[in-house]
N, C-alpha and C positions, 0 to 999 in steps of 0.2 A: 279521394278527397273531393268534398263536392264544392259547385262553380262558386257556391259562397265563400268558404273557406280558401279557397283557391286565389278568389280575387282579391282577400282579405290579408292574402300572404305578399301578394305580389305588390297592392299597397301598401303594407304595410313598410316593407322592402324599401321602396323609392320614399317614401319619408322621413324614412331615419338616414337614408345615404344621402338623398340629394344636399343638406347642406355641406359635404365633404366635398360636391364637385365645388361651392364656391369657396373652399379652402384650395382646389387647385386649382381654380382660376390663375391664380398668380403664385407661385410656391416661393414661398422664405419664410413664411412665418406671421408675413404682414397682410392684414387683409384688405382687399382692392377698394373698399368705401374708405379708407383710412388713406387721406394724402400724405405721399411723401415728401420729405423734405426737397425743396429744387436745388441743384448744387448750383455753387457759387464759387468765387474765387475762396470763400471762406472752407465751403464743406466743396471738398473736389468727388466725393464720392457720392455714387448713385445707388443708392439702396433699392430701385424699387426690379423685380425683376420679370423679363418679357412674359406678356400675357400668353398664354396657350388658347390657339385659336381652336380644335378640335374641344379642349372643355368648353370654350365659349360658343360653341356651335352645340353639345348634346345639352348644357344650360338653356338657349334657346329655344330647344326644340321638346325638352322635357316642360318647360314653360307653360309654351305656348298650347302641347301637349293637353299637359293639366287642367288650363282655364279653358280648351277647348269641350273636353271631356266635362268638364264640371256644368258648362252651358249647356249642354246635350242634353244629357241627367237630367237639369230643371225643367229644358223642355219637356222632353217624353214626359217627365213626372206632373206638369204643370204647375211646378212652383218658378216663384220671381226669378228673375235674373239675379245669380249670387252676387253675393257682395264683394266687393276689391278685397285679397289675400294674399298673404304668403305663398309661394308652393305647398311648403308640409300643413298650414293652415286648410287649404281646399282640399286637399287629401287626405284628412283626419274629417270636413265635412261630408267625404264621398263614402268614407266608412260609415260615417254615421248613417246613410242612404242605402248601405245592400241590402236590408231586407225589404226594400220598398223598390229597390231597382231590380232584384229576383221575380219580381209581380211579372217584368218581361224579360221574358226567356232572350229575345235577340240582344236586347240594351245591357242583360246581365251579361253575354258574351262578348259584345262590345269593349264593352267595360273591363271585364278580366283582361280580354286583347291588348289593349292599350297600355295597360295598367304591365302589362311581361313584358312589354316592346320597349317600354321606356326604365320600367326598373332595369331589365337584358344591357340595356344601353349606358345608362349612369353606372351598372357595375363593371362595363367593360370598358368605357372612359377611366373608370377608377382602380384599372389593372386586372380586373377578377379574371378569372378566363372560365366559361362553360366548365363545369362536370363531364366527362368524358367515359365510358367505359366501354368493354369489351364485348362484342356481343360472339356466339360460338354459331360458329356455323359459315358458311362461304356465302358468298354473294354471288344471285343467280344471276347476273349478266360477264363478272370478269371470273369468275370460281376460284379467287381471293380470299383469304380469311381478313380481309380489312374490313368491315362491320364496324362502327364504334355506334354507341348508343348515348342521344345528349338530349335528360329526363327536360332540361328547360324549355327547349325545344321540343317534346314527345315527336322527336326523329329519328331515325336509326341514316347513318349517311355511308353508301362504299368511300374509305378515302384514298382508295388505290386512285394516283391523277391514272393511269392508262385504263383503266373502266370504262369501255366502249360498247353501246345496247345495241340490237340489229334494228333500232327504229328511226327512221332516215331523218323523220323528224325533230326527234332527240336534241337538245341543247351540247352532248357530250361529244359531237361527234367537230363543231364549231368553238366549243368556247371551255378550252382547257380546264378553267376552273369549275368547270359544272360538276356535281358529284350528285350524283342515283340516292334517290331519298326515298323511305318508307315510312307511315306513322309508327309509332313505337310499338302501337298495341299489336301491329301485324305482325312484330317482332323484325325478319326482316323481310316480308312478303313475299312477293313475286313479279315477274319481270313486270307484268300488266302496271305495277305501283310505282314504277320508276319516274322523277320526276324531270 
């Protein structure tokens, strides 16, 4: 798949899901710009229900995200400061922009980067969990067949937790949840790849 297409998925992805995160902003059915009734001696009951602060956090931050990214774009490209938008608004204008932001090779990967970190995020706010699969073969630091391979990621991870490298400086040998990573395409490399 090339970085056009790639990036084009990956926006495309966060535009159609992001307005679901502000469906569960608040879940019952009622949406959070729609006041609810205040209860009184009359209505004793309280319809509205607690706000989820992790969606109110990957909201903010796919945001911020977005008009950050979108600012960038106009620079590099030397057009105006974009206009005040939506989320899915500015991400339907950044599509309109990848043939013109491919022109730079860094700002097209940028751009895709941003573009998987934030969709990755709103779907994993939104319950999704990574694709997962098997890869065959052992792992050359524990000799495990615990290999999984997760294409979103283009990483291959040992998830044996006792997966311990001979390198002193290693993250694995400190901080339990470390897990030895490879890019995908090395399939699962070699110990040199370990991250």
């Amino acid at each position: 798949m090339s970085l056009r297409a790639e990036t084009a998925r990956w926006l495309g992805a966060l535009r159609s899901r992001f307005p679901e995160l502000l469906d569960e902003l608040a879940p019952g059915g009622r949406s959070p710009a729609v006041p609810a009734a205040t209860p009184s001696p009359v209505n004793r009951s309280r319809t509205t229900a607690p706000l989820r602060l992790h969606v109110s956090d990957a909201i903010r931050d796919i945001t911020d995200g977005v008009v950050e990214l979108e600012e960038a774009v106009h620079a590099r490209l030397g057009l105006p400061r974009p206009r005040h938008a939506r989320v899915p608004q500015r991400i339907g204008r950044l599509l309109d922009l990848l043939d013109r932001i491919g022109e730079h090779p860094v700002l097209a990967e940028h751009v895709r980067d941003e573009a998987r970190r934030m969709a990755r995020r709103c779907a994993r706010v939104l319950g999704e969990s990574e694709p997962m699969t098997v890869v065959e073969g052992r792992c050359p630091w524990c000799d495990s067949v615990s290999l999984r391979a997760f294409p979103e990621r283009r990483t291959v991870l040992c998830i044996n937790p006792g997966c311990r490298c001979d390198d002193p400086e290693c993250d694995c040998r400190t901080d339990p949840a470390h897990r030895h990573a490879w890019p995908l395409h090395e399939r699962h490399g070699s110990p040199d790849g370990d991250a």
